[in-house]
C-alpha positions in Angstrom: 20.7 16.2 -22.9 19.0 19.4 -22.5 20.3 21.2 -25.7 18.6 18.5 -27.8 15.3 18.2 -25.6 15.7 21.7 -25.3 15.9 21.6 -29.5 13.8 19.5 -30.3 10.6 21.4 -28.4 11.3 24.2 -30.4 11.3 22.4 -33.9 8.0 20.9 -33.1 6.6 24.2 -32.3 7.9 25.8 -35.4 6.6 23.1 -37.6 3.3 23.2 -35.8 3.5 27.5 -36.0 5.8 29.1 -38.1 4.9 32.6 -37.0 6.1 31.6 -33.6 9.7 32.6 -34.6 8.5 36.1 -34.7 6.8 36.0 -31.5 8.9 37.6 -28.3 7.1 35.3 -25.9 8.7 32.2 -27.6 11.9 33.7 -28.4 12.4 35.4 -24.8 11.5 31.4 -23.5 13.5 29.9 -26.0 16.8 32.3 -25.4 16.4 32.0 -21.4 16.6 28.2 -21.2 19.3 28.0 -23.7 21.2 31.0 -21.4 20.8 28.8 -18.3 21.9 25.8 -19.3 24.7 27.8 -21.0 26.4 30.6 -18.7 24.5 29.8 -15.1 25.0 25.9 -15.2 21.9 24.8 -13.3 22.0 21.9 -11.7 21.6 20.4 -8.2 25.2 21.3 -6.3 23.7 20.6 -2.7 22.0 22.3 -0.1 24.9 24.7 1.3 23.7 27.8 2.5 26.0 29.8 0.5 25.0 28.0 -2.7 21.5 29.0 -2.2 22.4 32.6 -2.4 24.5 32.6 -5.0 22.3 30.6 -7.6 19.3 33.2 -8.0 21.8 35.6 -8.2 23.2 33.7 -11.0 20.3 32.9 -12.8 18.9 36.6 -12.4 21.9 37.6 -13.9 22.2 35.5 -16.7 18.4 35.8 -18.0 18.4 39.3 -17.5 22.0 39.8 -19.9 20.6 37.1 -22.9 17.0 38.3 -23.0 18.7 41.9 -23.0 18.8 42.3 -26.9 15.5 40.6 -27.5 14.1 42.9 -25.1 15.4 45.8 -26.8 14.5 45.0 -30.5 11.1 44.6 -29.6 10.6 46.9 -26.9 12.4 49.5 -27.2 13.6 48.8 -23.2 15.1 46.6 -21.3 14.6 46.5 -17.4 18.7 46.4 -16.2 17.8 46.1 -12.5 15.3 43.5 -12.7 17.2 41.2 -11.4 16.6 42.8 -7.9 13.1 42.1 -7.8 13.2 38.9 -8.9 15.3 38.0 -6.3 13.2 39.7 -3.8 9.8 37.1 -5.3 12.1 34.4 -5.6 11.3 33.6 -2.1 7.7 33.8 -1.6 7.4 32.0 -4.7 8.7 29.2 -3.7 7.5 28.9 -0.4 3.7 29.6 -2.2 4.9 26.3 -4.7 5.8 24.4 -2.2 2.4 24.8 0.4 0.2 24.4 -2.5 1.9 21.3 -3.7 1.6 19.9 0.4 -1.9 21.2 0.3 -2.8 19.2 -2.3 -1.1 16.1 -1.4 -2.8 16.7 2.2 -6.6 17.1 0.5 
């Protein structure tokens, strides 16, 4: 279950750091996962081509609209078209991921 791994991570860091519930880093982390697995459902649904274009949308969406007030009580500003270029690295990213993991299984 994600929720409870998802949960449980988050107690253990808070016992092991308190301060880390004041930190954006862990609360823009934190919110993101639980936004996914929330409102964009991701999961494996197959390989159709039309899938693949509508999931990064999705999930740009989605972690740009729950991060939105976390952004904006800490600073000041929240990036509403960012989901643009992260669809634009999403890409590259990937491909990057995926040559360095052959690489290394190659070397």
């Amino acid at each position: 279950d994600y929720l409870t791994s998802l949960s449980l991570a988050a107690i253990g860091l808070l016992l092991w750091r308190p301060t880390f519930a004041l930190d954006p880093g862990f609360q823009l982390s934190f919110v993101t996962v639980v936004g996914l697995i929330l409102f964009a459902k991701v999961r494996n649904e197959g390989t159709d081509a039309f899938n693949g274009l509508v999931q990064p949308v999705k999930i740009g969406v989605t972690a740009t609209a729950v991060t939105l007030p976390i952004l904006l009580v800490h600073f000041g500003a929240a990036p509403l078209l960012s989901v643009i270029p992260n669809l634009l690295i999403s890409l590259p990213s990937a491909a990057a991921v995926i040559g360095g993991l052959g690489q290394f299984a190659l070397s």
